[in-house]
C-alpha positions in Angstrom: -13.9 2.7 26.8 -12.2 1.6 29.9 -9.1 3.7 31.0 -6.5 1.6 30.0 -7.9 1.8 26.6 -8.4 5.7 26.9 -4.7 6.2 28.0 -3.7 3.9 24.8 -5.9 6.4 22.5 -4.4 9.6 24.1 -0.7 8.5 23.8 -1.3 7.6 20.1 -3.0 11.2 19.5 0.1 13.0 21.7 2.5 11.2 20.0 1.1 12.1 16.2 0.6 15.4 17.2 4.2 15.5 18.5 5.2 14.3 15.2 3.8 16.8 13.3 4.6 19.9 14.9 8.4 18.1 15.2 7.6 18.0 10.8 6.6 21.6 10.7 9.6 22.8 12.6 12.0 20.9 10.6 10.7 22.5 7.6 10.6 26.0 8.9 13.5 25.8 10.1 15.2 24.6 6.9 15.9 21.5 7.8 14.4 19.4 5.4 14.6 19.7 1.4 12.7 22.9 0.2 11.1 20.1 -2.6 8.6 19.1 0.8 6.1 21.3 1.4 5.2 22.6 5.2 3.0 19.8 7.4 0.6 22.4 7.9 0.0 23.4 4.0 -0.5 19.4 3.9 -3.1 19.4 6.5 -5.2 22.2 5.1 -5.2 20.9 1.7 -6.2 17.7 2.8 -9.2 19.5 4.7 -9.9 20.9 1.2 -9.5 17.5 -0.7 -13.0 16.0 0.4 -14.6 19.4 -0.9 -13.7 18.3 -4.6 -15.9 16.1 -6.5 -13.2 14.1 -8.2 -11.5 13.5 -5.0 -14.4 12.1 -3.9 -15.1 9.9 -7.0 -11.6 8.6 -6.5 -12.1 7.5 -3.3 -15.2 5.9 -3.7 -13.5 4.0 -6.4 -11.0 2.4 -4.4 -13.1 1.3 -1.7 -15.3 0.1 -4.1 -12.5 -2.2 -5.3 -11.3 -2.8 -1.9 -15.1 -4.3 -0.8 -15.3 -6.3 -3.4 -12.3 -8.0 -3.5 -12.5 -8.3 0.3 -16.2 -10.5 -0.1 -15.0 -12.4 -3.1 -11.7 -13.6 -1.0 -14.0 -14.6 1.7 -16.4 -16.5 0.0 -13.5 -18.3 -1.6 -10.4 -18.6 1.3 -13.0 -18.9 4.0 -14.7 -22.7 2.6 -11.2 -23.6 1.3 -9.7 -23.1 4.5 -13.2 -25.4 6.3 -12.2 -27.6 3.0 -8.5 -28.2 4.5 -8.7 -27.7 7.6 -10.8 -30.3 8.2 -9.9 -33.3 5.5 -6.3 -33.7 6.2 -5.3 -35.7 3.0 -6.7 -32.4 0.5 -4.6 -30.2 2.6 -1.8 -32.5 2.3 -2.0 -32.1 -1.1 -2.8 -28.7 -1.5 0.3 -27.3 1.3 3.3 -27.4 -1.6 1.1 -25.0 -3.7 -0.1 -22.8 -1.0 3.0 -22.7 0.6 4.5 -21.8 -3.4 1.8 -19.2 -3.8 1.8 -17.7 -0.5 5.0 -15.5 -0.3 4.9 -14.2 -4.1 4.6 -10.4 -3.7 1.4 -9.2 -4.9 2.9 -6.4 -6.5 4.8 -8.1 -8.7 1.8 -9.9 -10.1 0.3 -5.9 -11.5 1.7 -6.7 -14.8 -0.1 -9.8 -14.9 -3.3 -8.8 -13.8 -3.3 -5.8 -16.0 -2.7 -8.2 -19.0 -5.5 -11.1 -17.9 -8.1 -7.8 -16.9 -7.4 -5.0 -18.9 -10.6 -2.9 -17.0 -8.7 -1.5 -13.7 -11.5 -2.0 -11.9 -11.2 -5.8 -12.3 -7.4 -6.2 -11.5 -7.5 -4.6 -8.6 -10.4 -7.0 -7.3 -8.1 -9.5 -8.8 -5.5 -8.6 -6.9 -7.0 -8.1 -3.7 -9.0 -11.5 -4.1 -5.6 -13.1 -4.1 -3.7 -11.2 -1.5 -6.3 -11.5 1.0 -7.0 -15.1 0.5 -3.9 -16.5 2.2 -4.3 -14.7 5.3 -8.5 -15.6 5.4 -7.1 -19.3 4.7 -4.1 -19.7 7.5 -6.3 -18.4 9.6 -9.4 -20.6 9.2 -7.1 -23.8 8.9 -5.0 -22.5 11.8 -8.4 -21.9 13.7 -9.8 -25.7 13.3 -6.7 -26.8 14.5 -7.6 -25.1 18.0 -11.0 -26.7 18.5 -11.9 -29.1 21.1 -12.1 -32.4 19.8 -14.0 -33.9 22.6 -16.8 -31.5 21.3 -16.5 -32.4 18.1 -16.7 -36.4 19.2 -19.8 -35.5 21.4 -21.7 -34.2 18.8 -20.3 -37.6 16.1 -22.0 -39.6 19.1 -25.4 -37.9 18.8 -25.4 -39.3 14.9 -24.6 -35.7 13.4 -22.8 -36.0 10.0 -19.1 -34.2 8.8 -21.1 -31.5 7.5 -23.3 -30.6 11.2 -20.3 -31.2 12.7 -18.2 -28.3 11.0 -20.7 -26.3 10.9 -21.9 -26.6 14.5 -18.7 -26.8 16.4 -15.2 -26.2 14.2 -17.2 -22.6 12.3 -18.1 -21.0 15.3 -14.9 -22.1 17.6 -12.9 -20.9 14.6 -14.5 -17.6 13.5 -12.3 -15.8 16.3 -9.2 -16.5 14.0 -11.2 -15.8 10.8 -12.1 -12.6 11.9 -8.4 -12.2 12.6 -7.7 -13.0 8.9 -10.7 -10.5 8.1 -8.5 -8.1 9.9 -5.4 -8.1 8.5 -6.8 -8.6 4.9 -8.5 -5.2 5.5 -5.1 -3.9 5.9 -3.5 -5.2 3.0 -6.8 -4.5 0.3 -5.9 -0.3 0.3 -1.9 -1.0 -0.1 -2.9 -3.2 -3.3 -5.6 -1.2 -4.9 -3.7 2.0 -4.6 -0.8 -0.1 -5.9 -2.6 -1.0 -9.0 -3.9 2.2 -9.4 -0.6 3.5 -9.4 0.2 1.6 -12.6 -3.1 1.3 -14.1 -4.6 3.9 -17.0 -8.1 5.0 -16.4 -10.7 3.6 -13.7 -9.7 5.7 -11.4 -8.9 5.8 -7.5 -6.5 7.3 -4.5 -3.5 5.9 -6.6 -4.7 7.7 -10.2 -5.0 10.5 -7.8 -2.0 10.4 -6.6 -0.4 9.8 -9.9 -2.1 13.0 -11.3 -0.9 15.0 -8.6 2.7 13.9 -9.3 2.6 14.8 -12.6 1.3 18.3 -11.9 4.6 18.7 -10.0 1.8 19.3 -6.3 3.9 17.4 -3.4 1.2 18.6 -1.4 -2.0 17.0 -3.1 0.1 14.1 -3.1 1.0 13.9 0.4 -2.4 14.9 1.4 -4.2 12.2 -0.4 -1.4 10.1 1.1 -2.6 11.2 4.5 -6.5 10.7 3.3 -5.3 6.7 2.2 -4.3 6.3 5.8 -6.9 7.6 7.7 -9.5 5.7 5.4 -7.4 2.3 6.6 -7.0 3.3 10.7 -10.6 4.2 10.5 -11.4 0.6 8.3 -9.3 -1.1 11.2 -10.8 0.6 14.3 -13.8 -0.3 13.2 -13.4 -3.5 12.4 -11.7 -4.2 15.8 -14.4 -2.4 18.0 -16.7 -4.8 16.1 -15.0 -7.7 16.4 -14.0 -7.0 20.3 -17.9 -6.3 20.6 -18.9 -9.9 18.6 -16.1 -12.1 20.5 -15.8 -10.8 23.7 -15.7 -14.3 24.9 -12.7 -15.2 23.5 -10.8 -12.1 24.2 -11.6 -12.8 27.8 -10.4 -16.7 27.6 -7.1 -15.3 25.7 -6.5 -12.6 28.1 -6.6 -10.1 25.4 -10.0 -7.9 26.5 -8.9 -4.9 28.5 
């Protein structure tokens, strides 16, 4: 980690940690409503929450959902977007829809899925598979637009077909901006699962959690699962970056984005 990195990582952890002792002081000192309960009774019931075995479960469930929604929108967004990007008259055709679709707010498709997939299991992959598509497909489309197309005539001058040619040249100069998409889908697959778990009877998950907990009247196993859902998706990011820092160093360095 090189020190510009470190001093990012230490500002970050000062300024949380300022945060919550400013959060515990507001609450002892009465100023916040007596309804929240104190940061630090948060804190240690969230250390206590991984100790239970439903917790657990629940967890397990929505990453479950999360994964597989994630793999089924790449193996669908990522072609689709190769598809378009690189036969101009499909994506042509295909812009008014995706550009239709794109902006809808998953959220207000829950009702939907729940009818079409009554298991909860299945709308959230639903769900996710559609959310996370558009991002994976910009990206990939937005990607072959970037590559060199001097390389791509090189290799059409050798006698290589469409297909050798995307997969030689426009896949590999456009993963970069795929993993990009990979990124931010990651982001978006907890909001929607716990979203639909929210809403959803049975199957499980943070959000059924959650919903429990609210109607047991406990703020603070609600808030501390809260606190769980976003360490499980800074941890899912962080990794995912380190990795994909690690993989395309290269073009970090070109873009003047390694540090």
């Amino acid at each position: 980690m090189t020190g510009r990195r470190l001093e990012r990582v230490l500002l970050g952890v000062a300024g949380v940690a300022g945060f919550l002792v400013v959060a515990e002081l507001a609450g002892r000192l009465g100023l916040v409503t007596d309804v929240l309960p104190y940061v630090s009774d948060v804190l240690v019931t969230a250390a206590r929450l991984p100790l239970e075995a439903q917790f657990r479960a629940d967890v397990l469930a929505t990453l479950a959902a999360c994964l597989s929604g994630l793999a089924i929108a790449i193996a669908v967004a990522v072609p689709a977007g190769l598809l378009f990007g690189t036969v101009p008259f499909i994506e042509r055709s295909a812009r008014p829809l995706v550009e239709f679709l794109r902006p809808i707010p998953s959220v207000s498709l829950i009702p939907l899925a729940m009818f079409l997939f009554p298991v909860s299991h299945d709308a959230k992959t639903a769900l996710i598979v559609y959310t996370c598509s558009w991002p994976l497909l910009i990206n990939t489309m937005y990607g072959l637009s970037d590559v060199d197309p001097l390389a791509k005539d090189t290799l059409r001058s050798f006698g290589f077909g469409p297909l050798a040619v995307v997969l030689r040249v426009s896949l590999p100069s456009a993963a970069p901006f795929i993993a990009t998409g990979v990124r931010i889908a990651i982001a978006v697959t907890l909001i929607v699962a716990v979203s639909v778990e929210l809403l959803a009877q049975g199957g499980g998950g943070i959000g059924a959690f959650l919903s429990l907990a609210g109607s047991a009247n406990r703020v603070d196993r609600m808030l501390a699962a809260t606190v769980w859902a976003g360490l499980i998706g800074l941890a899912a990011n962080v990794l995912f970056t380190a990795a994909e820092r690690r993989v395309f160093r290269w073009h970090h360095a070109r873009t003047g984005d390694a540090v």
